[in-house]
N, C-alpha and C positions, 0 to 999 in steps of 0.2 A: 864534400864528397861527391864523386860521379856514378853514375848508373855501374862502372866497372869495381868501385869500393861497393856498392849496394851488394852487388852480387856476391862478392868472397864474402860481406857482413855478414848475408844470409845463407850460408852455406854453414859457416863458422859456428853462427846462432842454431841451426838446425844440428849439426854434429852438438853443441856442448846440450842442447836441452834432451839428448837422451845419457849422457851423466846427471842432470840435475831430476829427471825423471824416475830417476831410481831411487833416489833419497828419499827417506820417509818422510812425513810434513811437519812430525814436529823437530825434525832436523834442519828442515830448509828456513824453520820457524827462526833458529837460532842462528843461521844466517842472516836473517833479517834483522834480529835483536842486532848480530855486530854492525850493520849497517846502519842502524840508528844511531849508536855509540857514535861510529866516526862522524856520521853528520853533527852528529852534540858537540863535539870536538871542533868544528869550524864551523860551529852557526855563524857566530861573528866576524868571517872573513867571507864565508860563502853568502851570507847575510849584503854585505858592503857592495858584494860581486854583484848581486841581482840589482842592486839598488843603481848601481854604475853603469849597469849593461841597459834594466829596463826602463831605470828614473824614479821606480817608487820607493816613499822617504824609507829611509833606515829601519825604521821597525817594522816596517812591513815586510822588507825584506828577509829581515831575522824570522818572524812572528809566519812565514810563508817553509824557511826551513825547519822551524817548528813543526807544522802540519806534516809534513816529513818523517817530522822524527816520529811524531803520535800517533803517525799510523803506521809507521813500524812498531811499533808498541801495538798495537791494536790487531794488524796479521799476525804477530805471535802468539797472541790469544788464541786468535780465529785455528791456527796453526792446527792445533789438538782436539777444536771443536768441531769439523768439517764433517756432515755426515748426513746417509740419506736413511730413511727410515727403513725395516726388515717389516714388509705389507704382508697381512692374513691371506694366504694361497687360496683359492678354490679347490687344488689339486692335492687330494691327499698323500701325505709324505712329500712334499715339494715344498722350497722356498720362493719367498718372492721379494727382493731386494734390488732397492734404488743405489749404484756404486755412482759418484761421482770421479770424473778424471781429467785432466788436465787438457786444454784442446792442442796444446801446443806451441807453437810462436805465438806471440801477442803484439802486434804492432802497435807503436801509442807517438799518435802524432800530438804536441800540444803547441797552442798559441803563446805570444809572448807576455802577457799578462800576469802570469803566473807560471815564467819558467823551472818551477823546482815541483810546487805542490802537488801540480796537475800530476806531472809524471812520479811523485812519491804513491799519491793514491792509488794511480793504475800498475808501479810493477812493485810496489810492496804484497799487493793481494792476487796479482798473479805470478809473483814467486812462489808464494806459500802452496799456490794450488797446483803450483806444479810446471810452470809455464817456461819460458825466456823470454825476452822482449829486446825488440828490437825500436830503441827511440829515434825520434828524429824531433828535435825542436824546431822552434821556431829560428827563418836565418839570422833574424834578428838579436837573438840572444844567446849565440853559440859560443863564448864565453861559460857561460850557465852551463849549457850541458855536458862540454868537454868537461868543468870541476866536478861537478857530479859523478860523470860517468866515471872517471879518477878515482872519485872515495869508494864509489861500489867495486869497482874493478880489482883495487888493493884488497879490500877484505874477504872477495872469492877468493883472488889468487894467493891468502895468507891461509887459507882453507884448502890449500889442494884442489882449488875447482878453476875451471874455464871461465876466465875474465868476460868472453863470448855470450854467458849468458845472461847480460847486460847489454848488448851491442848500443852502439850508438851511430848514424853517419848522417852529418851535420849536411843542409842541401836545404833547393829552393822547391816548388812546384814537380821538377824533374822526379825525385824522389817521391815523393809524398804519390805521385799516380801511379810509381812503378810498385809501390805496397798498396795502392789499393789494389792493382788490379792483377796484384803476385799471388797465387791459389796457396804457396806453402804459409802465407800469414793468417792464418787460423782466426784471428780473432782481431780488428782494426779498429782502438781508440782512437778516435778523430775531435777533439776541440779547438774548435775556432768560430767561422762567420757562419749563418746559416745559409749563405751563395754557395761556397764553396763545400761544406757540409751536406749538399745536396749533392753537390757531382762524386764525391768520395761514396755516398749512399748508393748512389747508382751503378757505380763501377764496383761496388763489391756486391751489390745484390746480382749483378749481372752474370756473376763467377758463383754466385751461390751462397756467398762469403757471409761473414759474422761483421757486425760493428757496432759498436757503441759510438754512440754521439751523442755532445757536448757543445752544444751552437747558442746562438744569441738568448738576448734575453731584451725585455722591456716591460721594466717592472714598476708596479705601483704601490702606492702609501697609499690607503684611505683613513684621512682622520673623522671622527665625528666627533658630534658638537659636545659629548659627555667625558671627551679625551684629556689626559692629562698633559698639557703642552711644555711642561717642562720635562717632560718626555722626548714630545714629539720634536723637536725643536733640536737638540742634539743627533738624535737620532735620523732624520731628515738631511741633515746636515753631511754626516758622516757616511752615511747613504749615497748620496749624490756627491758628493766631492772625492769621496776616500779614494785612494789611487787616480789620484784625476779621474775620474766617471771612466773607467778602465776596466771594471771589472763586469762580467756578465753577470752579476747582481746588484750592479748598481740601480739608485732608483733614477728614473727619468719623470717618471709621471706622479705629481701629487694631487690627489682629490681631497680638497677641502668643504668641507659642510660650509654651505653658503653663510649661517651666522657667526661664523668662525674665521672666515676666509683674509678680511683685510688685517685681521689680528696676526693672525700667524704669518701675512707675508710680510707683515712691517718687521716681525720678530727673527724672522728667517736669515730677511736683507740684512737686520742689524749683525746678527751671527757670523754670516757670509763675509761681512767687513771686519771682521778679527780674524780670517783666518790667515795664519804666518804663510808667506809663496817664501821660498828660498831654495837655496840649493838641499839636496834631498838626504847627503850626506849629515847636513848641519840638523845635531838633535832637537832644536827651536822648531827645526819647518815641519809645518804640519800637510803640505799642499804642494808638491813637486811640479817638474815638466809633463807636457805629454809625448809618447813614446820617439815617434816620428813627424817630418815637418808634411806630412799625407794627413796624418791627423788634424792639424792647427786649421789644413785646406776645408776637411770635411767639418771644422767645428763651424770656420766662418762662415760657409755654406749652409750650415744648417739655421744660423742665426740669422742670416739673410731671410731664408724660408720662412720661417715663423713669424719673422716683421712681414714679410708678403701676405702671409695666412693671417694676420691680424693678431697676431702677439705685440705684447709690449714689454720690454725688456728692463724689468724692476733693476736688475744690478746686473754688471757683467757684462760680456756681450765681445769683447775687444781683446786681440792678442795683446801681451806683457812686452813691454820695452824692453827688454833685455835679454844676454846671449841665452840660449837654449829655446825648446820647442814650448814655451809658456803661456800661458791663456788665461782669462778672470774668470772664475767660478761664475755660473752664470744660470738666473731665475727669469721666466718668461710666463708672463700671465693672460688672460683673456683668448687664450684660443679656444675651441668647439674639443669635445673629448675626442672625437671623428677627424678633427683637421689631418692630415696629410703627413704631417710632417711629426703629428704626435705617434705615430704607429710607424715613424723610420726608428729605428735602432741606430742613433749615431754616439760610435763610443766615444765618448767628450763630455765634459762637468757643464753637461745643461741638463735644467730641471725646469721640465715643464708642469706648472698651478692650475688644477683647471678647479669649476665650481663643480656639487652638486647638493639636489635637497632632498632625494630617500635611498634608503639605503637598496636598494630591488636596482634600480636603476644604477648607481654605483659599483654593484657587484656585476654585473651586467657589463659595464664598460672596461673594469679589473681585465675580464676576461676577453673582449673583443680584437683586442691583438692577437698577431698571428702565434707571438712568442708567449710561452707555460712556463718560464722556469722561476721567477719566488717573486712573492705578493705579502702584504701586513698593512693590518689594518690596527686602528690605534684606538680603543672607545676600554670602559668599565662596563658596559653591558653583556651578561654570561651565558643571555639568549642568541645575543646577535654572535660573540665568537662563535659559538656551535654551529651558528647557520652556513658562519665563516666557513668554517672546519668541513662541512659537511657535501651533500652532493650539488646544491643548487650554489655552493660559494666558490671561491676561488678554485680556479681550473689550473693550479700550479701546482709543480713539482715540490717546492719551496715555499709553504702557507704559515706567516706568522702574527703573532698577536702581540703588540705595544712591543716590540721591538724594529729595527730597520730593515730593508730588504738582504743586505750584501752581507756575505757571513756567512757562513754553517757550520756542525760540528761533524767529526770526520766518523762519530759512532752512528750518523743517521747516512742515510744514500742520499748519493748527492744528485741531482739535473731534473730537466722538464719534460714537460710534454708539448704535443704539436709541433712548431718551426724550430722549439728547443731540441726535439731530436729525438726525445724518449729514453736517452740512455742512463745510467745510475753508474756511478763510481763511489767508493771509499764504503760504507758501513751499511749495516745492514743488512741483506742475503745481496748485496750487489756483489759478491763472491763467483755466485752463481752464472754470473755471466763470462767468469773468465775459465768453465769448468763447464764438459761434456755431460750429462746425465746418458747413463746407460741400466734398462730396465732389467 
């Protein structure tokens, strides 16, 4: 689409969201319910589609329109429960009530990592609340969002509603600045790089504007030495490898307790050399391509870096002899928790091992990156979780225990804080940010 499709979008978008504004919520709820229906109906082709367009294996790509479907399920709920509290007046004979209301268009830009889920999270709960959205994915997966925008569109227009309040208009950089810095986009989800997450920040703060953002991440494992390593050990694994290290929660950084430390990388390495690379289609492979041949550039580069900075490159390291964007899962040990190149965000299946030996210090370097969004630590001790959990532990959005970084469930709010952006999508009161409060 061009700047001249943007504009009829948003015009379209703005007429249909004062039909969708009048429906009650838990009417819009039960729009939502059909739109879940149909995505259940082609998980397994819209599944295949993600998997073809962005490279990750097959069940992720089912297991991504899943999260779709479950939170359509979940704004149904929310649908009927939306409500602000009736406060004791000073004023006698007076009320005093919190109304919540819909802000209006919701622009939701999302990265290609997750061309379905992103955008389920953000316009399942601001339909409910009353909104319309105007997507724009990634250019790289427009594939994705045309079928998408497809199954939502039919089951408005099998309801008597404007297809419009769904919009979609496929585009590069062109688009994405002319929503941020469009005043009728009420509310602007932004996920992607935190570069670029910075300049959309600025061009909507600058208009006044609302946004949620959803930007990098560089997350760590802390295991200690009372950990259970058949835990850690898959979990670690899956972590840093899963979607080729693609995902903003994947892990990059592992701190190992120094009396633990050559154990778990001998065990890691071994692990690393079973995983299946194949084509992503094939239900065997467990470890697909990465997205684009920009990526393959920034992983060797980074791998460079690291041998510069005094890393040693346990396994991995080396792009895959074969057609497509492929790469070896890749472990690098002996760098400083400080080096350089541990605090870049490169999204690619490198995982950086570093040492440490108390825990004050360890939580300490958790946190020293610029990025907040999900951290876990891996021990049996029920003082230290807490301390985890608490105000001097993890500074992340995303704080977990004996489990791996990458992951969430769509009932908790999802993002970080700091370089992460601060913004919350899918469960929780992160409702509330696609909704006006009016005292």
């Amino acid at each position: 689409g061009n700047l001249e499709d943007y504009e009829e979008t948003v015009k379209k978008a703005k007429e249909a969201w004062k039909v969708w504004a009048d429906i009650p919520a838990p009417k819009r709820g039960e729009i939502v319910r059909q739109i879940g229906d149909a995505l259940r109906q082609k998980i397994k082709v819209l599944g295949s589609l993600v998997s073809l367009e962005m490279g990750k294996i097959f069940v992720e790509g089912v297991g991504e329109v899943q999260e779709y479907v479950d939170v359509c399920d979940y704004a149904v709920g929310l649908s009927r429960m939306i409500g602000g509290p009736i406060l004791p007046s000073e004023r006698p004979g007076h009320a005093l009530i919190e109304q919540w209301n819909p802000v209006g268009l919701v622009g939701v830009i999302t990265a290609f990592n997750f061309p379905v889920a992103v955008y389920g999270w953000n316009s399942a709960i601001a339909m409910i609340c009353g909104n319309a959205c105007l997507w724009k994915g990634a250019p790289t997966t427009s594939l994705v969002s045309v079928a998408v925008t497809k199954i939502i569109a039919k089951v408005l227009e099998n309801n008597k509603l404007p297809g419009a309040i769904c919009s979609l208009v496929c585009g590069g950089a062109d688009i994405g600045t002319a929503m941020a810095r469009d005043e009728r986009m009420d509310l602007l989800s932004f996920t992607g790089s935190t570069k670029v997450g910075k300049q959309v920040a600025l061009m909507v703060q600058e208009r006044f504007g609302r946004s949620l953002l959803e930007l990098g991440g560089n997350n760590a494992i802390i295991v200690f030495e009372d950990a259970d390593l058949n835990l850690v050990i898959p979990s670690a694994l899956f972590a840093a490898v899963g979607t080729a290290g693609q995902r903003c929660t994947t892990a990059r950084r592992l701190f190992l307790h120094e009396s633990i430390h050559d154990e778990v990388v001998a065990k890691l390495a071994k692990a690393y050399a079973q995983v299946r690379i194949g084509d992503p289609w094939d239900p065997d492979t467990l470890y697909g391509p990465l997205h684009t041949k920009e990526a393959v550039k920034m992983f060797l580069d980074a791998v460079e870096q690291a041998k510069q900075q005094g890393g040693s490159v346990v396994c991995g390291g080396k792009v895959i002899n074969r057609p497509g964007n492929y790469v070896e899962p890749t472990i690098v040990t002996g760098l400083p928790h400080d080096a350089p190149i541990v605090h870049t965000e490169t999204f690619a299946p490198i995982l950086y091992v570093l040492k440490f030996k108390e825990e004050e210090e360890v939580f300490t370097w958790n946190n020293e990156v610029k990025q907040g969004l999900s951290s876990s630590i891996f021990t049996k001790d029920l003082g230290r979780i807490f301390r985890w959990l608490g105000p001097k532990g993890s500074d992340c959005g995303i704080v977990n225990v004996n489990i791996p970084t990458s992951g969430a469930e769509i009932g908790g709010a999802f993002g970080g804080e700091k370089h992460t952006g601060g913004g919350r999508e899918s469960g929780s009161d992160s409702w509330k940010l696609y909704m006006r409060r009016s005292t």
